[in-house]
C-alpha positions, 0 to 999 in steps of 0.5 A: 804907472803904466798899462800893459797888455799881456799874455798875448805872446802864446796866443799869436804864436799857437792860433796865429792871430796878431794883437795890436798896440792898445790905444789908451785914451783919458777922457775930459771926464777922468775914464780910461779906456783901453781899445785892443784889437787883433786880426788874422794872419794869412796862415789863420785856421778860423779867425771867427773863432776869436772874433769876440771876447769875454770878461774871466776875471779881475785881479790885483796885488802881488807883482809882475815883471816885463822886460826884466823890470819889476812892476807892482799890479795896481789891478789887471783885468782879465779875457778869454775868447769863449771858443777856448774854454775847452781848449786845454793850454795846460797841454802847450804850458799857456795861457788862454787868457790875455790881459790890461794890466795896471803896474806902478814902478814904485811904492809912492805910485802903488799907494797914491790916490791918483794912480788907483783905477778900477774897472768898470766894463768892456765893449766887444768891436769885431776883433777888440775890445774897449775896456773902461776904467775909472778913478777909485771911488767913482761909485761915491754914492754919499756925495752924488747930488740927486737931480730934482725936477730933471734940473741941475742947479 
């Protein structure tokens, strides 16, 4: 399984605005986080324009392709800035969105247990974000132990 940002390609170009590499972290309690930040070029019409970021839409199935590879989307999360959602990208054939996406290289991956995340939230920073992820089923309610007396045993 590998984590993807994407997307991102249209907007650097047309808004001239840099994304950087993502920083993936695990966390001793099993989160995923995904920290994305951006910044201005020199040239940068009004970088406040992309200051923060706002959740579109999650998804997942089908497939996607990077580098000529095909990957299976285990699950992708979609963000728009909130000053493009009057932008028409249809006028310069974009995307006005960016995207995490989860992609398993195979089959055995796509299925396991292991390798299936769901998204939980997203933190704005100025210029990024944190979008946090936990294993399927963190929600597990049947087998959560309630805490009585304000104690754990």
């Amino acid at each position: 399984m590998r984590i993807f940002l994407r997307n991102t390609r249209d907007l650097e170009k047309h808004f001239r605005i840099k994304f950087s590499k993502p920083d993936i972290r695990l966390h001793p309690n099993e989160l995923i986080s995904v920290e994305v930040n951006w910044g201005s070029r020199d040239d940068c019409e009004d970088v406040t324009k992309f200051k923060y970021a706002n959740s579109a839409h999650e998804c997942f199935g089908g497939y996607f392709v990077v580098n000529k590879k095909k990957y299976i989307n285990i699950r992708t999360v979609s963000f728009e800035f909130p000053d493009m959602k009057n932008f028409n990208s249809s006028l310069f054939n974009m995307s006005s969105q960016f995207q995490i996406s989860f992609g398993a290289e195979n089959e055995e991956e796509d299925e396991s247990v292991d390798y299936q995340y769901e998204y939980l939230f997203f933190q704005n920073t100025k210029y990024g974000i944190i979008a946090y992820f936990a294993k399927e089923g963190w929600d597990n309610w049947d087998k959560s132990i309630k805490i009585k007396k304000g104690q754990l045993k």
